[in-house]
C-alpha positions, 0 to 999 in steps of 0.5 A: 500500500504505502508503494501505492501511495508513494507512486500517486505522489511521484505521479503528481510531482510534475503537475505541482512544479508545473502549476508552481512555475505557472504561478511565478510566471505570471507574476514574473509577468505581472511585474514585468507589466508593472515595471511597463507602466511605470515607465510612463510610457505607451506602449503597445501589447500583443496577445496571440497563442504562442506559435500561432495556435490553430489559426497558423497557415490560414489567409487570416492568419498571415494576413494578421502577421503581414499588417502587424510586421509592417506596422512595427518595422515602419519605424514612425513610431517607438512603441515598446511591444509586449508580447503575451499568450492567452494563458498569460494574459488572463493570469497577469492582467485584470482588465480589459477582459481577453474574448479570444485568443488574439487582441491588440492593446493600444496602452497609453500612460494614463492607462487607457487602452484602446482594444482590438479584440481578434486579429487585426486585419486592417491596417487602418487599425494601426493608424487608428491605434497610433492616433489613440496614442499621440493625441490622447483621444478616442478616434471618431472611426473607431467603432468602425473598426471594433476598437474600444477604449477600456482602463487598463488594469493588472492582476494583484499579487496573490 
């Protein structure tokens, strides 16, 4: 009985050092955001599966690596870019809420978002975004393109 009660536990020691390093994680990420923010900077966050997830190898999918590609090396604008998972995401970051597994966050330093959730298909949305950034307003098209301007908020410490 005891060999039992030993192998169960062998069993489940990589599940707990698993969920172990997923907790520091997060709020290795959770601190990393923090130390983002506190730069007083805009920046701008990127949310994707890692890999690409199941949307890898459609037309949406590299259309949304093409705009986003060109829009970051541009080089018209020197926005920090954050990248993080779903998964990283919904464990480090409060609000806004992640519908999907893609999202684009336009963060500015009064930490107001403007959020597109989904891939972004439009480059107009870069422009849009940029504009939210530099001017401090809402674009008056933005509903247009599935933007929404939303506070921006971290996960507290467990």
């Amino acid at each position: 009985m005891r060999w039992l009660s030993l192998s169960i536990r062998l069993l489940f020691l990589p599940l707990l050092l698993c969920l172990a390093a997923g907790a520091a994680t997060a709020s290795g990420i959770r601190a990393d955001l923090a130390a983002v923010l506190r730069d007083d900077k805009p920046f701008l966050l990127i949310v994707a599966p890692v890999g690409g997830g199941k949307a890898v190898g459609s037309d949406a999918y590299a259309d949304w690596v093409a705009y986003r590609d060109e829009f970051l090396h541009a080089g018209a604008h020197e926005l920090r870019v954050v990248t993080l998972s779903p998964l990283q995401y919904r464990a480090s970051i409060r609000q806004p809420g992640l519908a999907g597994d893609f999202a684009t966050l336009f963060i500015r330093r009064d930490r107001q978002a403007l959020v597109h959730s989904g891939m972004v298909l439009e480059p107009q949305i870069y422009t849009l975004g940029s504009e939210f950034l530099s001017s401090g307003t809402l674009p008056p098209d933005a509903a247009a393109y599935d933007l929404r301007a939303q506070d921006f908020r971290l996960r507290q410490q467990k």
